[in-house]
C-alpha positions as CSV (number, residue, x, y, z in Angstrom):
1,X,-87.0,24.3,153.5
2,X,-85.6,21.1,153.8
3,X,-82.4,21.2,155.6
4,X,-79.5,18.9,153.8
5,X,-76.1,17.0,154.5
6,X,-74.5,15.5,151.9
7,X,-71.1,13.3,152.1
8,X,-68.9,14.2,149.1
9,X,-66.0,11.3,149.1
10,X,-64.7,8.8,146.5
11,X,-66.2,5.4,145.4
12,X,-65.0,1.8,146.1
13,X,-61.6,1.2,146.6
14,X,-61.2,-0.4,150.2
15,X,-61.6,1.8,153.7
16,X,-59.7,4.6,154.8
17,X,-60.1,6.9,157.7
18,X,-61.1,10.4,157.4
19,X,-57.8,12.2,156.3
20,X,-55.9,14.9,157.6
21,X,-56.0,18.5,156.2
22,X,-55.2,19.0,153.3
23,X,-56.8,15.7,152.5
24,X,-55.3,13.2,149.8
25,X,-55.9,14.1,146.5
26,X,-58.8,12.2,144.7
27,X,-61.3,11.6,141.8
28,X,-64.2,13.9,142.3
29,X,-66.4,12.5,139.8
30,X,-69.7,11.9,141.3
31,X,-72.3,9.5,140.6
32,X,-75.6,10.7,139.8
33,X,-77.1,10.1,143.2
34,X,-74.4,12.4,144.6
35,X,-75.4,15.0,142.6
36,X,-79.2,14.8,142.3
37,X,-78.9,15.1,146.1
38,X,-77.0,18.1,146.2
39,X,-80.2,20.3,146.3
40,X,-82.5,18.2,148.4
41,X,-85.8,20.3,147.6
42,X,-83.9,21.9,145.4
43,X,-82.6,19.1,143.4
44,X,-86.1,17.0,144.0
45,X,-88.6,20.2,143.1
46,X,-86.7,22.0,140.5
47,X,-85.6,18.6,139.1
48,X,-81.9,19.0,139.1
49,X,-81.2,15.6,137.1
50,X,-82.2,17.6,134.0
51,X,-79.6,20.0,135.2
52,X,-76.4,17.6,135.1
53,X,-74.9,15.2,132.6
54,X,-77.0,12.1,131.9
55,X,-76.4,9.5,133.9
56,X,-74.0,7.4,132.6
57,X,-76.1,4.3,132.3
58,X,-78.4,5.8,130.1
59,X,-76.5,7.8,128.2
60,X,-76.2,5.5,125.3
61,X,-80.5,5.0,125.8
62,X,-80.4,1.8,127.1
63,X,-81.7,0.8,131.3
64,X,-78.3,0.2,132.8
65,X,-77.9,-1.6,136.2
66,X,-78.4,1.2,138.0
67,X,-81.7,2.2,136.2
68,X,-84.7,0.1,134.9
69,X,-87.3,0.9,132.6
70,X,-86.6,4.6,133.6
71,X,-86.7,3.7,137.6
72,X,-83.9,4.5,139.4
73,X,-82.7,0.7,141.3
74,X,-79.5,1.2,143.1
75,X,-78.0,4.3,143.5
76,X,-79.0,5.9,146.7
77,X,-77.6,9.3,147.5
78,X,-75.2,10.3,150.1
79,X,-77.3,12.6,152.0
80,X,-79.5,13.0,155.3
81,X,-82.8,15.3,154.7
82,X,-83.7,16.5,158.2
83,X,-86.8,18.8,158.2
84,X,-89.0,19.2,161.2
85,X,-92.3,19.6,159.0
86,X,-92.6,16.7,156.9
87,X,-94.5,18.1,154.3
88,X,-91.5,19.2,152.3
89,X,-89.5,15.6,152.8
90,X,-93.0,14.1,152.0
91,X,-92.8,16.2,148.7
92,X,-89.1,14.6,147.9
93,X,-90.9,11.1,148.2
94,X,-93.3,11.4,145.8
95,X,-91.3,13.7,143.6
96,X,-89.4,12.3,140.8
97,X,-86.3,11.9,142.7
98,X,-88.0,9.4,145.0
99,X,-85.7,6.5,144.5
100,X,-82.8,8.1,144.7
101,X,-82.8,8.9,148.3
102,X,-82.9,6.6,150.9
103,X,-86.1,6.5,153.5
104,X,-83.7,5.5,156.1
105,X,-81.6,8.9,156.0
106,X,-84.8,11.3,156.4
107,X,-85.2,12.7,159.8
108,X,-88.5,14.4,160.4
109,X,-90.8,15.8,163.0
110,X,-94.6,17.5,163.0
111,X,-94.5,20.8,164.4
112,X,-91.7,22.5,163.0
113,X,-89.4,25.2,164.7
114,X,-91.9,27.8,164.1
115,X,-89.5,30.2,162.9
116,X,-87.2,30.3,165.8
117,X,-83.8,29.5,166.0
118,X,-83.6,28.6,169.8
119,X,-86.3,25.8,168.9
120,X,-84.1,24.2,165.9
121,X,-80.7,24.7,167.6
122,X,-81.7,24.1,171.5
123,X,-84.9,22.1,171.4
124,X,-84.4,20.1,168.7
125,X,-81.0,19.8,168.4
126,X,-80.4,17.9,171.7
127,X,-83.7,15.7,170.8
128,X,-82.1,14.8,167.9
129,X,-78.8,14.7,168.3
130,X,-77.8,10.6,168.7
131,X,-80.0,10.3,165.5
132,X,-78.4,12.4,163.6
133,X,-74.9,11.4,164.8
134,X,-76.0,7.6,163.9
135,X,-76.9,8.4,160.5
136,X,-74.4,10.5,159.5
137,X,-71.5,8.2,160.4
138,X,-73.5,5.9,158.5
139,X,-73.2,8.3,155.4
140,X,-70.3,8.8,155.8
141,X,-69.2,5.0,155.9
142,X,-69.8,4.6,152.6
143,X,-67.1,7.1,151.3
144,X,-63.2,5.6,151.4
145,X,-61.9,8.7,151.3
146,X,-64.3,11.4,152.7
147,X,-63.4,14.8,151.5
148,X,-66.0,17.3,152.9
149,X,-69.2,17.7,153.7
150,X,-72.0,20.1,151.8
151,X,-74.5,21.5,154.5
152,X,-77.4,23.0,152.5
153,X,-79.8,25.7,154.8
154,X,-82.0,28.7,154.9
155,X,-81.1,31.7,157.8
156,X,-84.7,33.0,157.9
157,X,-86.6,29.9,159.4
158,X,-86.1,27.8,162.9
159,X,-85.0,24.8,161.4
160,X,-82.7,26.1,158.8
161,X,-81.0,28.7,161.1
162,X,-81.0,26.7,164.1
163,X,-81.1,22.9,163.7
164,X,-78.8,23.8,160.4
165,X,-76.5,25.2,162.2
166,X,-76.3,22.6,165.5
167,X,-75.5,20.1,162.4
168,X,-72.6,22.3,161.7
169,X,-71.1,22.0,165.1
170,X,-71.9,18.3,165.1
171,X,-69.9,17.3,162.2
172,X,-67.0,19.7,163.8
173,X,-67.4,17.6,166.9
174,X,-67.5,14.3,164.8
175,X,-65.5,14.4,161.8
176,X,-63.1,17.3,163.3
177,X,-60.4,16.9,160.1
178,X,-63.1,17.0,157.4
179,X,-63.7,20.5,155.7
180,X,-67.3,21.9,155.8
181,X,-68.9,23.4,152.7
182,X,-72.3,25.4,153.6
183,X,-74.6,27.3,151.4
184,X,-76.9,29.2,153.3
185,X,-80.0,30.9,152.2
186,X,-80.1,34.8,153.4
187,X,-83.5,36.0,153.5
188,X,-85.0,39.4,151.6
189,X,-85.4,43.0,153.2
190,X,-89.1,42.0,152.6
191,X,-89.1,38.4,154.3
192,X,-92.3,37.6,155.6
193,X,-90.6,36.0,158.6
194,X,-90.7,39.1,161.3
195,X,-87.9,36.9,163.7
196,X,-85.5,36.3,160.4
197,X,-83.2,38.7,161.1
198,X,-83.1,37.3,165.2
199,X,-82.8,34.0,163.3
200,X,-80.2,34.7,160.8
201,X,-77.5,37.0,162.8
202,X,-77.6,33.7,165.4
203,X,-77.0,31.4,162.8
204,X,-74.1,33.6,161.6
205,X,-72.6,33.0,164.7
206,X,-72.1,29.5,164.4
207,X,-71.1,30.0,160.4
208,X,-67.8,32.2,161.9
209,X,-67.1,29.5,164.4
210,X,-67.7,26.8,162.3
211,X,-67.8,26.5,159.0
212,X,-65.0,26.5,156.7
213,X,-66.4,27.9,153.7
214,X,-69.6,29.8,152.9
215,X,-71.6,30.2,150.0
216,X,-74.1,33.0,150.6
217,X,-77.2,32.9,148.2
218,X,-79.8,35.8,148.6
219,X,-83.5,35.2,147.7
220,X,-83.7,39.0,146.3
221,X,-81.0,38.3,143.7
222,X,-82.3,34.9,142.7
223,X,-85.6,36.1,142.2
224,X,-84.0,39.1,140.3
225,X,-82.0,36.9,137.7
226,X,-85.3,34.8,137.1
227,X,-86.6,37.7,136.6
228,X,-84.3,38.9,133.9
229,X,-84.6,35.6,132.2
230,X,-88.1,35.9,131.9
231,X,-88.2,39.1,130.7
232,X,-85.7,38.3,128.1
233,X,-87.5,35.2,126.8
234,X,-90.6,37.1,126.9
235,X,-89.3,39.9,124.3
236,X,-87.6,37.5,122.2
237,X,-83.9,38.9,122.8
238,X,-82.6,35.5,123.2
239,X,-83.6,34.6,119.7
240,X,-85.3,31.3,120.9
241,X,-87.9,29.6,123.0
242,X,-88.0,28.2,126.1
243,X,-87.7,24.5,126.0
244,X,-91.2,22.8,127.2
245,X,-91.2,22.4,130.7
246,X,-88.1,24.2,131.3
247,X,-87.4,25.4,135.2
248,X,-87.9,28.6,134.0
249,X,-91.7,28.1,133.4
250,X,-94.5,26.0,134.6
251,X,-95.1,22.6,133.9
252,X,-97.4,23.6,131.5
253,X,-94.2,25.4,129.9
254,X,-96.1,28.7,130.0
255,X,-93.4,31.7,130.5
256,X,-96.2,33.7,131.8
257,X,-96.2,31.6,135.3
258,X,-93.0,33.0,136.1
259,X,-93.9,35.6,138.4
260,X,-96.5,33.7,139.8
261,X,-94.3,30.9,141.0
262,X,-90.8,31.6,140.4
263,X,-89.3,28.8,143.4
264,X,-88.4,26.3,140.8
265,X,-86.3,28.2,138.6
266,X,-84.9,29.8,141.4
267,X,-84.1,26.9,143.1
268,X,-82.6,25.2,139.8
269,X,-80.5,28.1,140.2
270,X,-78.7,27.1,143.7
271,X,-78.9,23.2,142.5
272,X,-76.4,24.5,139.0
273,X,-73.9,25.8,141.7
274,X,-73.4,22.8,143.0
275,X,-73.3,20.7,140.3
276,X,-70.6,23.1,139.2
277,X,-68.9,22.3,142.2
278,X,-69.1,18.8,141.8
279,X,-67.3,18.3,139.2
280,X,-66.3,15.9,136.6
281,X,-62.6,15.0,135.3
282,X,-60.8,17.4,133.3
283,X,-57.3,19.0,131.8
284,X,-57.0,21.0,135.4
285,X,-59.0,19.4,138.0
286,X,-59.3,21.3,140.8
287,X,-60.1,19.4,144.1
288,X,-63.1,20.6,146.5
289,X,-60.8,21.3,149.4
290,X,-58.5,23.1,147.4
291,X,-61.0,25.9,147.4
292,X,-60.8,26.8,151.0
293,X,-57.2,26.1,151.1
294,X,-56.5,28.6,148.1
295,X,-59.2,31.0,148.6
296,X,-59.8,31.5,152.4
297,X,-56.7,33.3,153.7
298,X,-58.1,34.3,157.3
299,X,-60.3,31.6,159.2
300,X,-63.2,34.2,159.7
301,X,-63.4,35.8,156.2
302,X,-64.4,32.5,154.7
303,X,-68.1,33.8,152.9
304,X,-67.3,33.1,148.9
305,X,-69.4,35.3,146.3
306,X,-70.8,32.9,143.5
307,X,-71.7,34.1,140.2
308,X,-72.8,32.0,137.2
309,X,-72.9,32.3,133.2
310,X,-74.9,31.6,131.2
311,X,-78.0,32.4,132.5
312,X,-79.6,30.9,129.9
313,X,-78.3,27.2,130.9
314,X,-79.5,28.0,134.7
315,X,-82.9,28.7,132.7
316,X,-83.4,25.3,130.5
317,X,-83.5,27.6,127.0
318,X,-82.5,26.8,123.8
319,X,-79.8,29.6,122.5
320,X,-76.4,29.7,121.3
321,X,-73.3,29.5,123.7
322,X,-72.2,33.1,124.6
323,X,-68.7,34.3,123.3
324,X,-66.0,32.8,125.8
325,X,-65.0,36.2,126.8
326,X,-68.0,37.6,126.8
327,X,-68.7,34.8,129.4
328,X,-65.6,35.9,131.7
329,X,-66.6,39.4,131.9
330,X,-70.2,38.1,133.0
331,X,-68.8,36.7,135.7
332,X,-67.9,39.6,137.1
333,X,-70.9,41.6,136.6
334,X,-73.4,42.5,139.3
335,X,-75.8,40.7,137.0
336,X,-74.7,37.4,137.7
337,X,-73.7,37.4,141.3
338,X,-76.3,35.0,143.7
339,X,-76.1,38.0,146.2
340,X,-76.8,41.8,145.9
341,X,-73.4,42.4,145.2
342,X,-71.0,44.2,143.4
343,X,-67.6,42.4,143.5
344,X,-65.7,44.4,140.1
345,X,-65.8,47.4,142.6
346,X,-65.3,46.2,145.8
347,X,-61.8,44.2,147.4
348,X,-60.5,40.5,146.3
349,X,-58.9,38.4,148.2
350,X,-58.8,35.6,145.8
351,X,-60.8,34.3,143.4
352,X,-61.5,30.9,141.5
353,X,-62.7,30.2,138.4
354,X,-64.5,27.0,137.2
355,X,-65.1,26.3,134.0
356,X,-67.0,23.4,131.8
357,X,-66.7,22.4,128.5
358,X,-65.1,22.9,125.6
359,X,-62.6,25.4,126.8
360,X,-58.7,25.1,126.7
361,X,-56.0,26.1,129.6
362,X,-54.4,29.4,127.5
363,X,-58.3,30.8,127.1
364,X,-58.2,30.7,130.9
365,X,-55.1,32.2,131.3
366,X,-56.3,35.2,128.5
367,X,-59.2,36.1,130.3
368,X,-57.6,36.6,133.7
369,X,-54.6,38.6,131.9
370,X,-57.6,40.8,130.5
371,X,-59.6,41.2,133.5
372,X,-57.0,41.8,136.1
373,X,-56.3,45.2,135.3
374,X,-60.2,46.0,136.0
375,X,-60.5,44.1,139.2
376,X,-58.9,45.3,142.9
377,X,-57.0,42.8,144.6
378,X,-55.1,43.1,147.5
379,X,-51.4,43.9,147.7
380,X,-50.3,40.5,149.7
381,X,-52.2,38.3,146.8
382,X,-52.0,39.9,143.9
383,X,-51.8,36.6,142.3
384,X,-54.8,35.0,143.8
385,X,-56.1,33.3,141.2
386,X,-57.5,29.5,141.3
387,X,-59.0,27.4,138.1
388,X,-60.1,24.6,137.2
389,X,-61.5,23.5,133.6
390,X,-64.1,20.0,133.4
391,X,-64.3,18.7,130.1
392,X,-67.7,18.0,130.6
393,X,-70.3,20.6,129.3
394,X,-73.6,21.3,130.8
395,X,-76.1,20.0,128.6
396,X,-77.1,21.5,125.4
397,X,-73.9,24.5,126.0
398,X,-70.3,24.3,125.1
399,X,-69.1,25.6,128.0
400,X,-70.1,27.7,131.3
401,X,-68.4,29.5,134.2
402,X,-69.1,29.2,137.6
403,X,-67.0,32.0,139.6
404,X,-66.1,31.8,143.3
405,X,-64.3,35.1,145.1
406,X,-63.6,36.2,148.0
407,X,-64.7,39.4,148.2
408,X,-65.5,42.5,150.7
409,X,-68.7,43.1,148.6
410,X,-70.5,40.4,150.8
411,X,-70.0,43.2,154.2
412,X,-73.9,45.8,152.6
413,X,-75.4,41.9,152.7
414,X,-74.1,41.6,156.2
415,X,-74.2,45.2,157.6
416,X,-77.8,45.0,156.0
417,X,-79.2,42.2,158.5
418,X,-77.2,43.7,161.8
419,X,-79.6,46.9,160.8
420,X,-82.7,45.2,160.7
421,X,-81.9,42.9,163.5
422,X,-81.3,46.0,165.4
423,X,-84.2,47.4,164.6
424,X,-86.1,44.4,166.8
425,X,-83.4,44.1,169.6
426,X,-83.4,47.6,170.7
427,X,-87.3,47.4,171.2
428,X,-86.8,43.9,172.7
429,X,-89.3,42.5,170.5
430,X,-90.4,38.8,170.4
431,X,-87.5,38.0,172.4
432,X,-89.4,36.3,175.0
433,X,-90.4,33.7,172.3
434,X,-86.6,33.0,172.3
435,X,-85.6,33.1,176.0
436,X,-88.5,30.4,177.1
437,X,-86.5,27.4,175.8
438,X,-84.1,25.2,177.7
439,X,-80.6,26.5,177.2
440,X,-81.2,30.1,175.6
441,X,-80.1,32.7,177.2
442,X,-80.2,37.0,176.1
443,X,-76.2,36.7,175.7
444,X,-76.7,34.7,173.2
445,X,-78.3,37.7,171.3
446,X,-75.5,39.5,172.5
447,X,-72.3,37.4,171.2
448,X,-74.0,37.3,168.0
449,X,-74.4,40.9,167.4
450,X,-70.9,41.2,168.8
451,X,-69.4,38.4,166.4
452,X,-71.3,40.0,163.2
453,X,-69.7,43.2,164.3
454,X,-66.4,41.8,164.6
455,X,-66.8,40.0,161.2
456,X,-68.3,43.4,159.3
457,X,-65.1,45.5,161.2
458,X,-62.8,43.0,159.6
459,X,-64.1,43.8,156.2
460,X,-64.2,47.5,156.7
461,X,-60.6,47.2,157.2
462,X,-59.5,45.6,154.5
463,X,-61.8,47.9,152.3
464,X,-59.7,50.8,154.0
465,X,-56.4,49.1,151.9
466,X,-57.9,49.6,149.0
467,X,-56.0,51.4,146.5
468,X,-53.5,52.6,149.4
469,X,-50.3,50.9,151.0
470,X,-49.7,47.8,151.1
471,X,-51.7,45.7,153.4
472,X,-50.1,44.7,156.5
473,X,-52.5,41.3,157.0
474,X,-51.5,41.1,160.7
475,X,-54.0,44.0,161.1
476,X,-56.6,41.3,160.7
477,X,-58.4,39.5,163.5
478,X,-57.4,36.1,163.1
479,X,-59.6,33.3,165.0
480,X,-57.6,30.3,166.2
């Protein structure tokens, strides 16, 4: 999977420096480019324009400046697509999202990382490393107020887990006062990748160190919800049809294709989170950085769980809006979570909640009164609730919910990949594939384990609060 950075900042309005935590306040409205780019394979395969607002120039039907007899002219995308096959880059070129990126932002190599993370993060890392820095800064250049940055990236592969992660460190290194967003792909209990879970508990490493915020997606759960959708459509619950060539199908717009080749809809998926984040003007904007700030209490404990409703607007169909409320409890249903997680029943630390559309500040405030009773928050933060309402709908819905908490139901997702990492590193298997390049070294296997261990202990003693005395959160490891 193509690995992405993209530059979230404002527009033009003369230069400024990056700012100082917590950043300036600022307009987060995004032009299209900054959106479409959000995905990178994800926003070029699953077609994420169709998943946002039109773009404004064409909105009213007419080619604006920025488009021109339906090409796309000017706006370029504040992203760099690194992959090291370019087969999928090659994809994003001829896909129909070609002119919105930028040929001179695409880093690329030939042989790949072979599924290794010393390869990505050692190998390549150093060989690209002045590239990378170069373009970046040149990214970044075009923001007057640069707010964060979005790393997008698979754990299960070389070049997600390792050059993904050296990235990571590099815009710490670089652009030390601007906050890091990263959603990372976890790999299945059934991943075809036999070194994924070498791959993954390294990258997890460098996610503690540093990222500051998370957003884990599991491939199991995504393929479960499409899943769910298909089944639905198939049976006719929903009461409607699929729109022709929805993400959910084909591009035949065959429902029956599903199963067979379920990436797009499944990547349309992780490219709706985004656009959720990225967010339009409303009566309570929220800003991007005001998510860590509000929901990340303890450096480490910084992995969000996202969950969004409806479904049926992450699956392009044609049905009525769901009741509001009905909406807010879905959000907190295992159903809708993008990991195998179950958040109702497990500890919050905090929790944010970001709606679209046509939705007003007291229905916001209802909701929470009526599902705090039912959720289990921790004694220090009982009020740890963050919102944010966009007037903007998605299209063709009144209104939908994207839900961001931080929650101890994310530890079975970790404890889950120290077991099957385990289950390699005791036998010492395919380690020497590792240990042959430059720069890696067997401790490196070991600090990882040891900081997954750390991070899993952490959780396990919050979950020991729950329900009991108050929580004394000095108990917690907190990394400086």
């Amino acid at each position: 999977m193509t690995q992405s950075v993209v530059v979230q900042g404002k527009g033009d309005r003369g230069a400024r420096g990056p700012p100082r935590r917590p950043p300036p306040r600022a307009d987060r409205r995004l032009s299209p480019s900054q959106w479409a780019s959000a995905g990178t394979r994800w926003a070029a395969a699953s077609g994420t324009w169709r998943c946002g607002s039109t773009p404004p120039s064409t909105r009213s039907g007419g080619d604006g400046p920025d488009i021109y007899k339906g090409k796309i002219c000017s706006l370029k995308a504040r992203a760099l697509l690194i992959d090291m096959e370019e087969g999928v880059v090659n994809e994003i070129l001829q896909g129909p999202l070609r002119d919105v990126f930028d040929s001179k932002q695409l880093i690329t190599d030939v042989s790949g990382s072979g599924n290794n993370w010393a390869v990505g993060h050692k190998l390549y890392g150093c060989q690209y490393r002045e590239n990378i820095v170069e373009k970046l800064r040149k990214t970044a250049e075009h923001c007057d107020c640069l707010q964060c940055f979005f790393i997008i990236h698979s754990m299960g592969g070389g070049t997600g887990s390792g050059l993904g992660t050296f990235v990571l460190n590099l815009l710490e290194d670089e652009f030390p006062e601007v906050y890091r967003f990263v959603t990372s792909v976890y790999p299945s209990g059934e991943d075809d990748v036999i070194t994924s879970p070498y791959n993954s508990v390294l990258a997890m490493k460098e996610l503690n160190e540093h990222a500051d915020c998370v957003l884990p997606i599991e491939n199991e759960s995504l393929f479960d919800i499409v899943n769910k959708i298909h089944q639905m459509t198939s049976s006719g619950k929903l009461g409607s049809t699929v729109k022709q060539n929805s993400l959910v199908t084909s591009s035949a717009g065959s429902a029956k294709t599903v199963q067979q080749k379920p990436f797009d809809a499944m990547n349309n998926i992780v490219a709706n989170l985004l656009l959720n984040l990225t967010r339009f003007e409303g009566s309570l904007n929220m800003d991007l950085n005001e998510i860590s700030m509000n929901l990340v209490p303890f450096p480490r404990l910084h992995y969000l769980v996202s969950s969004l409703t409806p479904l049926y607007t992450l699956a392009d169909v044609n049905v009525l809006s769901r009741r509001l409320d009905q909406m807010f409890s879905d959000a907190f249903s295992r159903d809708h979570q993008l990991i195998q997680a179950d958040p109702k029943h497990s500890l919050y630390l905090a929790c944010a909640l970001l709606v679209r559309g046509n939705v007003q500040v007291s229905d916001l405030r209802r909701n929470i009164e009526r599902l705090k009773p039912s959720l289990h928050f921790v004694s220090w933060n009982q009020e740890g609730w963050k919102t944010g309402l966009c007037s903007v709908p998605p299209v063709g819905h009144s209104h939908s919910l994207l839900a961001l908490a931080n929650n101890t139901c994310v530890k079975p997702t970790f404890i889950e990949l120290k077991d099957r990492f385990m289950k390699l590193y005791k036998k010492k298997a395919h380690l020497h594939h590792y240990l042959h390049i430059d720069g890696m070294e067997q401790s490196c296997f070991s600090e990882a384990i040891s900081s997954l261990s750390d991070l899993i202990e952490e959780y396990n003693e919050l979950d020991a609060t729950k329900g009991g005395p108050r929580t004394d959160p000095s108990r917690l490891k907190i990394a400086v």
